[in-house]
DSSP file (Angstrom, degrees, kcal/mol; ACC not computed):
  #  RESIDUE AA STRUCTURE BP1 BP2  ACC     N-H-->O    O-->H-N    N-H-->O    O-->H-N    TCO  KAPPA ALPHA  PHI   PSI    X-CA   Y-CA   Z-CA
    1    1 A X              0   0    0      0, 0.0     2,-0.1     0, 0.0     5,-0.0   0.000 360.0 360.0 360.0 160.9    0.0    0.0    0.0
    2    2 A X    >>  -     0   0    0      1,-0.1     3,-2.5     2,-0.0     4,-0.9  -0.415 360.0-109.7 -79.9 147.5    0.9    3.5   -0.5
    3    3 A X  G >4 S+     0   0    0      1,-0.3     3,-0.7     2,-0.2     4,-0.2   0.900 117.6  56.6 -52.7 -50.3    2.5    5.8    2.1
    4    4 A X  G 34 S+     0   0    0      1,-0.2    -1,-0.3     2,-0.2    -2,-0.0   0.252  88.7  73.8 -60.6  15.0   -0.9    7.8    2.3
    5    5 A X  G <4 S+     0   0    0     -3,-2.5    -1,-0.2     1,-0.1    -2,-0.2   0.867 113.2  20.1 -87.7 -52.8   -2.8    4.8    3.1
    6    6 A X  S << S+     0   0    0     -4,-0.9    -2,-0.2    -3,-0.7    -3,-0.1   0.014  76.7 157.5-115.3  44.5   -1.4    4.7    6.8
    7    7 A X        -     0   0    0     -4,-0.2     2,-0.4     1,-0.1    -3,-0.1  -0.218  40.4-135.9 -65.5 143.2   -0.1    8.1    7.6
    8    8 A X    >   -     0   0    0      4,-0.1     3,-3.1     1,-0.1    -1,-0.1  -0.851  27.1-105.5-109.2 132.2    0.0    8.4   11.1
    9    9 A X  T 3  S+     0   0    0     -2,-0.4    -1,-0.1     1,-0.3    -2,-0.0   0.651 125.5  50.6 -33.1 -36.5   -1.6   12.5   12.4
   10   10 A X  T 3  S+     0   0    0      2,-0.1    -1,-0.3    -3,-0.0     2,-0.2   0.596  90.5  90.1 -81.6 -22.2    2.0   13.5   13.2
   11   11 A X  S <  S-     0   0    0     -3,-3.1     2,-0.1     1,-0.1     3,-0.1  -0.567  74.5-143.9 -59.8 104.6    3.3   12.3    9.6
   12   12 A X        -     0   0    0     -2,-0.2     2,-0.3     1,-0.1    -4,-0.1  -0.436  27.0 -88.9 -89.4-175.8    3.0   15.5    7.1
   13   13 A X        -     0   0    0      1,-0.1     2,-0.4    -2,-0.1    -1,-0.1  -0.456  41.7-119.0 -62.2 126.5    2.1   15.2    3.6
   14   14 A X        -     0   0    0     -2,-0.3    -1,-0.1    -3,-0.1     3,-0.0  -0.366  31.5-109.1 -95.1-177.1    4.6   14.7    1.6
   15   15 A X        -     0   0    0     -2,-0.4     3,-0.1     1,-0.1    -1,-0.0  -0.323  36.8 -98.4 -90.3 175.0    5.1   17.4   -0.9
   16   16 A X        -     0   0    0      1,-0.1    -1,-0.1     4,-0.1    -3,-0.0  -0.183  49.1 -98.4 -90.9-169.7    4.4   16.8   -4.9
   17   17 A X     >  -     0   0    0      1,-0.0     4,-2.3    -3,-0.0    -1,-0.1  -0.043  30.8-101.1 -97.0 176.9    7.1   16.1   -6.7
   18   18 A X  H >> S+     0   0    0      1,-0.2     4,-1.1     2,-0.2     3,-0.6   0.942 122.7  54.4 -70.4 -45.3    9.0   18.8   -8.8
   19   19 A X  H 3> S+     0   0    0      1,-0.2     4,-1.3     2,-0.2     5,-0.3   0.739 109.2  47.9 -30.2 -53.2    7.1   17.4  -12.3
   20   20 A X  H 3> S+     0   0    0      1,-0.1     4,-0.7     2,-0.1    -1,-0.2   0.792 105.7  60.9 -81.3  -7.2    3.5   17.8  -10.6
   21   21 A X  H <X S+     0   0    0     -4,-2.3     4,-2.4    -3,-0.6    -2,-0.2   0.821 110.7  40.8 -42.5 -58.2    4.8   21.5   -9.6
   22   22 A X  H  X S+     0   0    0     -4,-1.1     4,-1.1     1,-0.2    -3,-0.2   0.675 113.7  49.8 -96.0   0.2    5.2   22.3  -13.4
   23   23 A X  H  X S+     0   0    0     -4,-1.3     4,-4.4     2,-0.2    -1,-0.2   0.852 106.7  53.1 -89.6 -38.3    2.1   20.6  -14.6
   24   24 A X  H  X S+     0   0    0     -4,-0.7     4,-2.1    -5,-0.3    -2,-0.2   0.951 115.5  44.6 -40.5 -64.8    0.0   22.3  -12.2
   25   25 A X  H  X S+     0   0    0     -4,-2.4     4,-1.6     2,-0.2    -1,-0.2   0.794 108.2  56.7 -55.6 -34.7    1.7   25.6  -13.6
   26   26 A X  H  X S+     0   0    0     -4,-1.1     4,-1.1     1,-0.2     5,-0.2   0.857 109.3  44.4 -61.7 -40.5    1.5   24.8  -17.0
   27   27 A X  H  X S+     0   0    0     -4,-4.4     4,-1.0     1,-0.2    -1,-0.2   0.833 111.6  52.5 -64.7 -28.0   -2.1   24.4  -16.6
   28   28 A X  H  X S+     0   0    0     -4,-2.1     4,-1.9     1,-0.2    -2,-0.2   0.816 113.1  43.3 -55.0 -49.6   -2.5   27.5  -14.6
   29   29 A X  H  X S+     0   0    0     -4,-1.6     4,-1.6     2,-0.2    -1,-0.2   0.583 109.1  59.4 -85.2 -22.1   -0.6   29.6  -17.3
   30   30 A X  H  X S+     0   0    0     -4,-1.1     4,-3.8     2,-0.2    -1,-0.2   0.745 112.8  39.7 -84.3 -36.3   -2.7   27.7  -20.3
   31   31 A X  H  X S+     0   0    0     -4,-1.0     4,-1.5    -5,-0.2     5,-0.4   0.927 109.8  61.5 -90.4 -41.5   -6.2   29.0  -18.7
   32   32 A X  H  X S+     0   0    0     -4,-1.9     4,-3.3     2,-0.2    -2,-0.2   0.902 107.3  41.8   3.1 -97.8   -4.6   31.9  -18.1
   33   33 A X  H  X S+     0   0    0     -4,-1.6     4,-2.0     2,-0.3     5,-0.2   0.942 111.4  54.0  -9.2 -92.5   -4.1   32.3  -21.7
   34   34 A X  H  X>S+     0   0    0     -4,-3.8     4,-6.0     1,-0.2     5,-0.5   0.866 106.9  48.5 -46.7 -51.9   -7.1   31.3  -22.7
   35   35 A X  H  X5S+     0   0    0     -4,-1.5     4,-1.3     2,-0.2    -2,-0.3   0.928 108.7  57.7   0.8 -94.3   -8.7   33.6  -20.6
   36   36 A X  H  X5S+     0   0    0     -4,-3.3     4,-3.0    -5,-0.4    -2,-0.2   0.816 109.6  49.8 -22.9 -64.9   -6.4   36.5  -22.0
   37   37 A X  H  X5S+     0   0    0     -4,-2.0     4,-2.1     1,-0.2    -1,-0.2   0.827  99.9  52.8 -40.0 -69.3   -7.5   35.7  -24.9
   38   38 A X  H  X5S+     0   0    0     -4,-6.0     4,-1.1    -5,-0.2    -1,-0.2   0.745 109.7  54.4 -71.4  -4.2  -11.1   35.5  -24.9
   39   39 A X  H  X<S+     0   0    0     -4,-1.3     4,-3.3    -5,-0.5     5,-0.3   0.810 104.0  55.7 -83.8 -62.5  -11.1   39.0  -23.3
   40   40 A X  H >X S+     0   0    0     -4,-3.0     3,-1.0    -5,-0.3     4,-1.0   0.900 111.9  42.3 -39.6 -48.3   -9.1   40.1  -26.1
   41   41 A X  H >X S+     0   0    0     -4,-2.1     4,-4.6     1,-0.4     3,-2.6   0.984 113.3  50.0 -96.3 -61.0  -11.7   38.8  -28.6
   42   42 A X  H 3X S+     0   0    0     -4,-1.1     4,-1.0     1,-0.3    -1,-0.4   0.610 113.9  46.5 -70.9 -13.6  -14.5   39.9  -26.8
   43   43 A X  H << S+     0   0    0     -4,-3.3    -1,-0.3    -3,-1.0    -2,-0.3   0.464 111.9  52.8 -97.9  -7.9  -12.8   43.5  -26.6
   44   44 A X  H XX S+     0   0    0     -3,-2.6     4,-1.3    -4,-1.0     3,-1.3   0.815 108.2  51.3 -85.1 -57.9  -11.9   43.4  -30.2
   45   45 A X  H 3X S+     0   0    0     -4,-4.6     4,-3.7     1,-0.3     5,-0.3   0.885 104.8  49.1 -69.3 -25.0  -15.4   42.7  -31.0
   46   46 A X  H 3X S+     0   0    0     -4,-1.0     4,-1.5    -5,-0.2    -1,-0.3   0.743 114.4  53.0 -75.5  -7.1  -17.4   45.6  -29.1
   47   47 A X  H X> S+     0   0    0     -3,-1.3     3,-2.4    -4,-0.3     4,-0.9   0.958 103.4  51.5 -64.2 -67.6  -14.8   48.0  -30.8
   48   48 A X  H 3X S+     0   0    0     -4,-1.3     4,-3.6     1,-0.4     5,-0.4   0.835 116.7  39.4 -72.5 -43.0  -15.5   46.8  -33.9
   49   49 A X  H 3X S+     0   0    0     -4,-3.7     4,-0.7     2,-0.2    -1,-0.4   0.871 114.0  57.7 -80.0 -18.3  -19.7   47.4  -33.2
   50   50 A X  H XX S+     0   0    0     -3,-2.4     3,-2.0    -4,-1.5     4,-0.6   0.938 112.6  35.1 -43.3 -75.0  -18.7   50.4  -31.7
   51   51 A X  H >X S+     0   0    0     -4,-0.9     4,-2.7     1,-0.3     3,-2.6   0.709 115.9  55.9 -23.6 -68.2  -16.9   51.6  -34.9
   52   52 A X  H 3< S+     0   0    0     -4,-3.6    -1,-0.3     1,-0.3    -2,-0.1   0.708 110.4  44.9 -85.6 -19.4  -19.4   50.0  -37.0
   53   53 A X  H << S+     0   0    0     -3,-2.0    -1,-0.3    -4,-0.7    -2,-0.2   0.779 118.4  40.1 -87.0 -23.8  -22.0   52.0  -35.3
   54   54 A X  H << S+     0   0    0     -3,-2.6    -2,-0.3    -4,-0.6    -3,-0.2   0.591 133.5  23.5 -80.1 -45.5  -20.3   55.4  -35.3
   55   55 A X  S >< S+     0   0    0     -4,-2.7     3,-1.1    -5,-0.3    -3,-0.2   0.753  86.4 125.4-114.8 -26.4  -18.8   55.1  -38.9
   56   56 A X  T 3  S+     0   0    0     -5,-0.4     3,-0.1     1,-0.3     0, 0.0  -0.293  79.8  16.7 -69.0 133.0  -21.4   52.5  -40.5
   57   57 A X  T 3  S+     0   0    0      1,-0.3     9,-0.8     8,-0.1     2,-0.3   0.686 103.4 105.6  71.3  38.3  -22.8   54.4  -43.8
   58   58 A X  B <  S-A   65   0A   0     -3,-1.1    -1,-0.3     7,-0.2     7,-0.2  -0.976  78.9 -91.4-115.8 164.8  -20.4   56.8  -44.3
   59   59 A X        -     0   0    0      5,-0.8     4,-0.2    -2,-0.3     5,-0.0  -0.177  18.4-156.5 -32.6 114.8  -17.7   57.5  -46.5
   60   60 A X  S    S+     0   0    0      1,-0.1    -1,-0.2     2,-0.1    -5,-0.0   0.760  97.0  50.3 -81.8  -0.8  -14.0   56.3  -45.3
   61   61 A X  S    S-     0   0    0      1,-0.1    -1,-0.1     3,-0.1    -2,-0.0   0.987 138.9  -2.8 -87.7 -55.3  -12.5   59.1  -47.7
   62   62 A X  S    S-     0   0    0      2,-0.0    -2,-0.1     0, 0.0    -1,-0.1   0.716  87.3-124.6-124.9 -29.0  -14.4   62.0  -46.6
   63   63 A X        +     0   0    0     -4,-0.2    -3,-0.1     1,-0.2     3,-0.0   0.473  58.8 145.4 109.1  18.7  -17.1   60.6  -43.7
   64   64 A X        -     0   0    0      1,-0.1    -5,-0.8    -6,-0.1     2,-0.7  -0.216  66.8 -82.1 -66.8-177.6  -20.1   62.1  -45.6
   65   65 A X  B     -A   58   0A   0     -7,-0.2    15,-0.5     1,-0.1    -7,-0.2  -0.818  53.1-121.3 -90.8 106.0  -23.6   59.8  -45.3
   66   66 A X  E     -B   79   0B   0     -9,-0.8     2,-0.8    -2,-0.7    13,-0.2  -0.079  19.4-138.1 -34.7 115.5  -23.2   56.8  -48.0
   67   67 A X  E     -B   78   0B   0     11,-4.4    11,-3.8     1,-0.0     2,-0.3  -0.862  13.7-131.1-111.0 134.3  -26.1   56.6  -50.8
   68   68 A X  E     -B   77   0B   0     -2,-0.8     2,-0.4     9,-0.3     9,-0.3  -0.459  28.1-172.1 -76.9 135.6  -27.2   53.2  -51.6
   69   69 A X  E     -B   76   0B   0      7,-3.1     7,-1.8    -2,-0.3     2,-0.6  -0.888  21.1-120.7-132.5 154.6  -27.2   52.9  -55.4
   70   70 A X  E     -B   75   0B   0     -2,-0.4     2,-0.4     5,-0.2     5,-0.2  -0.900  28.3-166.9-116.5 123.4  -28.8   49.5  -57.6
   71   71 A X  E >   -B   74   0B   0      3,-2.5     3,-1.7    -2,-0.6    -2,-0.0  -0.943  35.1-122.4-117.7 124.4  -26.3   47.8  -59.6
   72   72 A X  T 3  S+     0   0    0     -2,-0.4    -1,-0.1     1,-0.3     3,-0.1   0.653 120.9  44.6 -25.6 -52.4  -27.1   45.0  -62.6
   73   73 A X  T 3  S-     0   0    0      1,-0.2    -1,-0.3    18,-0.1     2,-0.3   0.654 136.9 -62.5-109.0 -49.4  -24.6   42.8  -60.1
   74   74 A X  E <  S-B   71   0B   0     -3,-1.7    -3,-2.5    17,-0.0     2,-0.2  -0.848  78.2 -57.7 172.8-150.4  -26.0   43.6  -56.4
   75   75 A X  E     -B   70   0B   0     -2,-0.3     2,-0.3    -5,-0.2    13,-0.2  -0.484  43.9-165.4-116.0 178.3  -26.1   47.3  -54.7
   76   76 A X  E     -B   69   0B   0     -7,-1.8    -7,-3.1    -2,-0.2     2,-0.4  -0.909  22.9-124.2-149.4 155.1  -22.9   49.7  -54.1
   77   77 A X  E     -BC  68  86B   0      9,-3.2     9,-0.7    -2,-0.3    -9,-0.3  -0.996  28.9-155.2-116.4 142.4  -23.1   52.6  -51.8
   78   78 A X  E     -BC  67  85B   0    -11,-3.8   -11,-4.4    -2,-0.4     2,-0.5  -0.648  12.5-124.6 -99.4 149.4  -22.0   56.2  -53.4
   79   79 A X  E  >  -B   66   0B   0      5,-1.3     4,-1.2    -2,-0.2   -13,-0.2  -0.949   6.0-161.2 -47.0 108.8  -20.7   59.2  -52.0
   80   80 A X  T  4 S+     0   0    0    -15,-0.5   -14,-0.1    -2,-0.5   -15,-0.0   0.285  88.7  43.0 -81.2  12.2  -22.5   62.0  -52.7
   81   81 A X  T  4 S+     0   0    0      3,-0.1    -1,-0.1   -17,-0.0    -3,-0.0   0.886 132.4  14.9-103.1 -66.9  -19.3   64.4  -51.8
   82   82 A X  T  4 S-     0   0    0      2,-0.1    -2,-0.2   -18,-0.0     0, 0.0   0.132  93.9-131.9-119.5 -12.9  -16.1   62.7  -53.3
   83   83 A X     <  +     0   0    0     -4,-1.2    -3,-0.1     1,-0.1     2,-0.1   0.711  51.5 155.9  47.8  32.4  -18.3   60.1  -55.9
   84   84 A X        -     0   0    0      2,-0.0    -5,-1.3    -6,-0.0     2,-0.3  -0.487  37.1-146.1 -66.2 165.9  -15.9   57.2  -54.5
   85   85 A X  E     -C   78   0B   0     -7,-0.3     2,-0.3    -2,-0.1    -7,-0.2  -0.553  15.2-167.5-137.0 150.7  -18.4   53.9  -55.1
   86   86 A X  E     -C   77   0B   0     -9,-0.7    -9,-3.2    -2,-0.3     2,-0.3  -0.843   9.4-179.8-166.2 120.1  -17.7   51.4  -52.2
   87   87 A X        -     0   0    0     -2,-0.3   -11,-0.1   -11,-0.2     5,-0.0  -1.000  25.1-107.4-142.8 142.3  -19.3   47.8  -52.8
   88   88 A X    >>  -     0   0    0     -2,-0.3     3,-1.8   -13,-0.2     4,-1.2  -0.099  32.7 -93.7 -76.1 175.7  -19.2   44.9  -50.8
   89   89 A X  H >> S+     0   0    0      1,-0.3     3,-1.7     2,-0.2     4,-1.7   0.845 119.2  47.9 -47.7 -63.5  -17.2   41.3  -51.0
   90   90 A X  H 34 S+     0   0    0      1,-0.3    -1,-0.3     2,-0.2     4,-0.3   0.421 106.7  49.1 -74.5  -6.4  -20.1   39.7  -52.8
   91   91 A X  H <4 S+     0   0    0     -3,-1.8    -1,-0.3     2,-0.2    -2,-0.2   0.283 115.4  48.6-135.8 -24.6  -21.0   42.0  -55.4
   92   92 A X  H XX S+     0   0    0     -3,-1.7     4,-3.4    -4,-1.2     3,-2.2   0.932 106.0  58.0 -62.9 -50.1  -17.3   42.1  -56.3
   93   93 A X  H 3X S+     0   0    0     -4,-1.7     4,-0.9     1,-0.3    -2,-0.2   0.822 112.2  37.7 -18.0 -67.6  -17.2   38.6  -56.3
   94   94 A X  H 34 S+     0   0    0     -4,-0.3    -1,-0.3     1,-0.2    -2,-0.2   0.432 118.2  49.5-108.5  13.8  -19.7   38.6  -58.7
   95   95 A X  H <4 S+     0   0    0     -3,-2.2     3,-0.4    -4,-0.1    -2,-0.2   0.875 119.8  40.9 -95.5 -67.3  -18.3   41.9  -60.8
   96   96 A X  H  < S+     0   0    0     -4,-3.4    -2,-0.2     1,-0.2    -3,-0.2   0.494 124.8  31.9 -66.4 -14.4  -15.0   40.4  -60.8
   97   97 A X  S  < S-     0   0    0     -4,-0.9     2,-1.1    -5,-0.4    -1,-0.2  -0.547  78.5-161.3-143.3  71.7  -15.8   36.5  -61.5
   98   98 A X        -     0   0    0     -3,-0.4    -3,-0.1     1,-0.1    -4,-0.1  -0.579  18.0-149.9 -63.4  98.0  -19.1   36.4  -63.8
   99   99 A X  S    S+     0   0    0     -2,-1.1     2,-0.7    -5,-0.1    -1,-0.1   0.888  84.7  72.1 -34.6 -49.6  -21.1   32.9  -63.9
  100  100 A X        -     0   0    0      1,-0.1    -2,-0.1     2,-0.0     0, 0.0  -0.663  65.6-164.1 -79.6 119.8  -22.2   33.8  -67.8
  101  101 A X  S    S+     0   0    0     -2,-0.7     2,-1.1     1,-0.1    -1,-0.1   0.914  80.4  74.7 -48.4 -59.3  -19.6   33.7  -70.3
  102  102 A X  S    S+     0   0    0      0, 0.0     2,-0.2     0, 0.0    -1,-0.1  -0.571  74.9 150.1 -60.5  69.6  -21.2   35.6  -72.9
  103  103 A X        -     0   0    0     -2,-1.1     2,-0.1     1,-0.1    -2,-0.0  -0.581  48.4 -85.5-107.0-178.3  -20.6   39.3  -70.8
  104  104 A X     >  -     0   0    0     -2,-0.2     4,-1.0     1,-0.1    -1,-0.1  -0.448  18.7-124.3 -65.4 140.5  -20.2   42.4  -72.3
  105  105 A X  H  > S+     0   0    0      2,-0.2     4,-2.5     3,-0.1    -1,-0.1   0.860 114.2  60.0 -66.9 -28.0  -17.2   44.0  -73.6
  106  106 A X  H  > S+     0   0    0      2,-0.2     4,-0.7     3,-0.2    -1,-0.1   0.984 116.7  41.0 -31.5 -98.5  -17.7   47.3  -71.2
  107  107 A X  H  > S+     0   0    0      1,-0.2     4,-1.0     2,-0.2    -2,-0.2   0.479  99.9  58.9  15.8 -85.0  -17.4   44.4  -68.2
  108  108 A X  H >X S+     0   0    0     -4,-1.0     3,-2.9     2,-0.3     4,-0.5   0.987 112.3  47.1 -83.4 -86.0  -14.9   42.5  -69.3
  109  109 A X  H 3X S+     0   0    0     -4,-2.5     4,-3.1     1,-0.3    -1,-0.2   0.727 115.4  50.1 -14.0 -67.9  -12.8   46.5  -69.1
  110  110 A X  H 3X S+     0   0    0     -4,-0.7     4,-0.7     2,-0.2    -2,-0.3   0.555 108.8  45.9 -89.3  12.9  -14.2   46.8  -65.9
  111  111 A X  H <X S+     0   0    0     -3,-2.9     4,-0.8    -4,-1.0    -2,-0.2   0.870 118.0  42.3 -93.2 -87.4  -13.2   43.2  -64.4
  112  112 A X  H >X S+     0   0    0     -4,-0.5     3,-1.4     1,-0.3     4,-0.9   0.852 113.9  52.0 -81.9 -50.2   -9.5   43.3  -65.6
  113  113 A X  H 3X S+     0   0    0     -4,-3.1     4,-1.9    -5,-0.4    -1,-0.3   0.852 120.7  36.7 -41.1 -74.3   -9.2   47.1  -64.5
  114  114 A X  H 3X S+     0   0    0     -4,-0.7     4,-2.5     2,-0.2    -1,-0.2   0.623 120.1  43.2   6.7 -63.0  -10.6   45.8  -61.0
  115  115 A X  H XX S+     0   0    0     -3,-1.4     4,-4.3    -4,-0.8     3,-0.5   0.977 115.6  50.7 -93.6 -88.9   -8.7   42.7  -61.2
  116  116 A X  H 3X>S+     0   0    0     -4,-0.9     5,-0.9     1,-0.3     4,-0.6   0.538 120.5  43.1   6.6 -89.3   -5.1   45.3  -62.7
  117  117 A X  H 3<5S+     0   0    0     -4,-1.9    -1,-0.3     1,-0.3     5,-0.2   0.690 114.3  41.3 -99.5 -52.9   -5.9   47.5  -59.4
  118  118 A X  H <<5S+     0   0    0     -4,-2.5    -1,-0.3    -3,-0.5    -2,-0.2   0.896 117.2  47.3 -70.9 -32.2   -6.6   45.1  -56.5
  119  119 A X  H  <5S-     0   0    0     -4,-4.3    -2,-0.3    -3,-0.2    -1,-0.2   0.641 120.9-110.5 -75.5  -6.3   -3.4   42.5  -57.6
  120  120 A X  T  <5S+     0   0    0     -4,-0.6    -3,-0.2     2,-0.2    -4,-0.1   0.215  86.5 115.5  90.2 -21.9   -0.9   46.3  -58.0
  121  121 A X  S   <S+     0   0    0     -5,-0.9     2,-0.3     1,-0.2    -4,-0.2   0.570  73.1  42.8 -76.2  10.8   -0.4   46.4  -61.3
  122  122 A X  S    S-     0   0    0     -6,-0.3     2,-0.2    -5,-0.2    -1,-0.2  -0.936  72.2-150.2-149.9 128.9   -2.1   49.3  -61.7
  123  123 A X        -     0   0    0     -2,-0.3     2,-0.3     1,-0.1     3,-0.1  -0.647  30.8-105.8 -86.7 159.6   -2.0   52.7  -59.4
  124  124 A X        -     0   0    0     -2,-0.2    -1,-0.1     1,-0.1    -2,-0.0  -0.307  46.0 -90.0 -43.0 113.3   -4.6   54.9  -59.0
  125  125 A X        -     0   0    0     -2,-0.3     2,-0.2     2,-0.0    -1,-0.1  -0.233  43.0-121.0 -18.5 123.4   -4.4   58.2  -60.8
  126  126 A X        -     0   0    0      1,-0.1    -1,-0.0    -3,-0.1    -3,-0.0  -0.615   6.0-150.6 -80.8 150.5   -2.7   61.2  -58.7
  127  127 A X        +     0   0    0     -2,-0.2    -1,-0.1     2,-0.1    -2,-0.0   0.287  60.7 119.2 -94.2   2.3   -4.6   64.3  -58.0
  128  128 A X  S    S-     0   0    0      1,-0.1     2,-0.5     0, 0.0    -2,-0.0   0.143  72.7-105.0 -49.8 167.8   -1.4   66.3  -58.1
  129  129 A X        -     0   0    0      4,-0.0     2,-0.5     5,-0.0    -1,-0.1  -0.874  37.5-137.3-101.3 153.8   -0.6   69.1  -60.4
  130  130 A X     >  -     0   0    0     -2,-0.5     4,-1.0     1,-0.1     3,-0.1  -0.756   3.5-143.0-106.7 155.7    1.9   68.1  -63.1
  131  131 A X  T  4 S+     0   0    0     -2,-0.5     3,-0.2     1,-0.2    -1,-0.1   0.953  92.7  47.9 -79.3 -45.8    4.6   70.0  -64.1
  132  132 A X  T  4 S+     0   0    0      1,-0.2    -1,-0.2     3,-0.0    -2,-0.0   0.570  99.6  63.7 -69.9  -1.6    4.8   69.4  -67.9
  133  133 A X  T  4 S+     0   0    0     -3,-0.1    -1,-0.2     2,-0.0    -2,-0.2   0.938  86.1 104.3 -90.3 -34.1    0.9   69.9  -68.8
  134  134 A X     <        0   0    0     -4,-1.0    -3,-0.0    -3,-0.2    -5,-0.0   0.207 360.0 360.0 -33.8 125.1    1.8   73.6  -67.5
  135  135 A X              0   0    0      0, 0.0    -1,-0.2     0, 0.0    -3,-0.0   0.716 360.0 360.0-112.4 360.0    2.1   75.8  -70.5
């Protein structure tokens, strides 16, 4: 039988061994963690409904109020300030990757422009002045 079967009242425990010391800690430090963690997530997500609730419908370029506009493809919201166009993931999706073969040549531009813009190979126009249209 094991020493703790007949420990006699004057007979202390003895203590656990250096190996159940560091599992004990490991486990401590793993909910820990976890822990840590879900607080983080749950504090990332009310920012992100804060934000969405402060800033949802407007413009990131200029912060005006976003006009919902109806597009062959799904909806887009416009700026009525700066006229940036802002359309979500699925309605690119389906601008950018077309189920029907048979599309338009217009399209077909504005998918590779799209395509050209999001991969880098093409910057935006600058709003600068240039020096050589100067006459």
């Amino acid at each position: 039988m094991s020493e703790f079967t007949h420990r006699l009242p004057h007979q202390s425990w003895s203590k656990p061994s250096r190996n159940e010391e560091e599992y004990f800690h490991r486990s401590e430090f793993k909910n820990r963690m976890a822990a840590a963690r879900d607080r983080e997530a749950r504090r990332a997500d009310d920012e992100r409904r804060h934000w969405v609730a402060a800033h949802g419908g407007h413009c990131p370029k200029c912060g005006a109020k976003l006009e919902e506009i109806q597009t062959p493809d799904g909806h887009a919201d416009q700026c009525p300030n700066c006229l940036g166009v802002w359309i979500d993931s699925d309605t690119f999706a389906r601008v950018t990757h077309p189920e029907k073969k048979s599309e338009d040549y217009l399209t077909s531009i504005f998918r590779e422009m799209i395509l050209q813009y999001t991969t880098g190979g093409m910057t935006p126009p600058s709003h600068g002045t240039d020096s050589e249209g100067d006459g």
